[in-house]
Backbone as numpy.savetxt, mean C-alpha at the origin, in Angstrom:
# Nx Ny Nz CAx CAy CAz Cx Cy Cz
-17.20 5.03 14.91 -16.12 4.16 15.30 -15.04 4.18 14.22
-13.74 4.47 14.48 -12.52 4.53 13.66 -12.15 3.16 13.22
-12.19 2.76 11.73 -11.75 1.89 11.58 -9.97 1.70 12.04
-9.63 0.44 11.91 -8.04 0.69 11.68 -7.55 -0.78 11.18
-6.19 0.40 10.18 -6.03 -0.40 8.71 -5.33 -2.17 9.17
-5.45 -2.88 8.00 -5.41 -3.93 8.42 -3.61 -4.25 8.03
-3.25 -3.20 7.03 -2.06 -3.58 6.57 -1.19 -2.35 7.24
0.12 -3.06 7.90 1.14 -2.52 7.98 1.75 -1.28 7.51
2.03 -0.61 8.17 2.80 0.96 7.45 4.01 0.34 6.92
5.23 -0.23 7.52 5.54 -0.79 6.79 5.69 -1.67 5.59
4.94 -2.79 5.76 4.21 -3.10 4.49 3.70 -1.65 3.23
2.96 -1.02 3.33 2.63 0.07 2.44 3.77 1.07 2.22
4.54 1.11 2.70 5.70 2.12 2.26 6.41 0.96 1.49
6.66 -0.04 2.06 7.32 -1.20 0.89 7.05 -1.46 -0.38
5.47 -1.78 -0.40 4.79 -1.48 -1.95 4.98 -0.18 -2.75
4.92 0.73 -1.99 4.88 1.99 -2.25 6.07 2.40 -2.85
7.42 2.07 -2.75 8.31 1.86 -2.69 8.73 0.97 -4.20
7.84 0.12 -4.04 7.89 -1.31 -5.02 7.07 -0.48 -6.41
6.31 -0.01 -6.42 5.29 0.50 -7.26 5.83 2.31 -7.68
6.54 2.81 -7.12 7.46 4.03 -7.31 6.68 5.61 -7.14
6.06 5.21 -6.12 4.71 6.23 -5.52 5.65 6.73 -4.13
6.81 5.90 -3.17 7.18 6.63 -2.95 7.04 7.79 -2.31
8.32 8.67 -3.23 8.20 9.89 -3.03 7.13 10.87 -3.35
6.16 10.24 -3.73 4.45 11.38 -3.50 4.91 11.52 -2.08
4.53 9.65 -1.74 4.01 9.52 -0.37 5.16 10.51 0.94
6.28 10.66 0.53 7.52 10.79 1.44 7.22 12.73 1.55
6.77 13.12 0.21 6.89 14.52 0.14 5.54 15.29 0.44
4.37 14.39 -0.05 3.10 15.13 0.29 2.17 14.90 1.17
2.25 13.05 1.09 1.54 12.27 2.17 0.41 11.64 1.25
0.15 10.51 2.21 -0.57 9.59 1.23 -2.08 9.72 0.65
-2.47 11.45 1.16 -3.76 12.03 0.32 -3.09 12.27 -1.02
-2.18 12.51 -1.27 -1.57 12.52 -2.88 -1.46 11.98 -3.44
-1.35 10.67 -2.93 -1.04 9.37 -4.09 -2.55 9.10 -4.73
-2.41 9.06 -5.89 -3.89 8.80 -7.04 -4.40 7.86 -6.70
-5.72 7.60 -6.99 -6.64 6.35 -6.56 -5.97 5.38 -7.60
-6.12 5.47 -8.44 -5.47 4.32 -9.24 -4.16 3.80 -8.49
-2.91 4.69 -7.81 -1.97 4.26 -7.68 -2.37 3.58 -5.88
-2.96 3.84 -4.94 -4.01 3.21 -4.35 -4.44 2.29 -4.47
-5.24 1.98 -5.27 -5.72 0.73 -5.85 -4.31 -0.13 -6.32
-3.66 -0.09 -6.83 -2.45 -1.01 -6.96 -2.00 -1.32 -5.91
-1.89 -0.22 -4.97 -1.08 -0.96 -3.56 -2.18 -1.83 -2.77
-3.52 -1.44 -2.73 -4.35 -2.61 -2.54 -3.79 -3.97 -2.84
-4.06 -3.87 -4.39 -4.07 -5.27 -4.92 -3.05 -5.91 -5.25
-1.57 -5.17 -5.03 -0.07 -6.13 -4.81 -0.11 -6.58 -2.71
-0.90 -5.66 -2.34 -1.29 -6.64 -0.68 -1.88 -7.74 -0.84
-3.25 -7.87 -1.39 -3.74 -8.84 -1.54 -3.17 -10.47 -2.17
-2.22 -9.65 -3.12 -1.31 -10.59 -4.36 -0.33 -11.30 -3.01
0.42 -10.45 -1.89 1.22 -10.83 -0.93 0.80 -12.08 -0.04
-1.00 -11.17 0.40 -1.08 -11.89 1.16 -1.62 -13.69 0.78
-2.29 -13.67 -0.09 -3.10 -14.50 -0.75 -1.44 -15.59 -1.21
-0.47 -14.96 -1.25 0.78 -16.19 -1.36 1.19 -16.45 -0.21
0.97 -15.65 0.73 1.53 -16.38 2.36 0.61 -17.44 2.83
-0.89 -17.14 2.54 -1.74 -18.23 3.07 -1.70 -19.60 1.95
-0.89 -19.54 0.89 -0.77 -20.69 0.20 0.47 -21.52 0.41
0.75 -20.87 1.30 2.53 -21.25 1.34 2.03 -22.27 3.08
């Protein structure tokens, strides 16, 4: 069974964007972007979402 993602493509090109990964993502696709830089866009979602449900 295919998972499917919980966050927005938009959203992730925004971070992506925000975090300066970007143009990996624009030129190679998002198997290029490093786990570390991955893991950041994780955890500025989480940082997002975790302030909308406090708001």
């Amino acid at each position: 069974m295919a998972r499917r993602g919980m966050m927005s493509e938009n959203l992730k090109y925004e971070i992506a964007k925000e975090l300066g990964v970007y143009n990996v993502v624009k030129s190679e696709g998002w198997g290029s972007v490093s786990s570390r830089d991955c893991g950041n866009i994780v955890a500025k979602a989480i940082e997002i979402a975790e302030r909308n449900v406090s708001k």
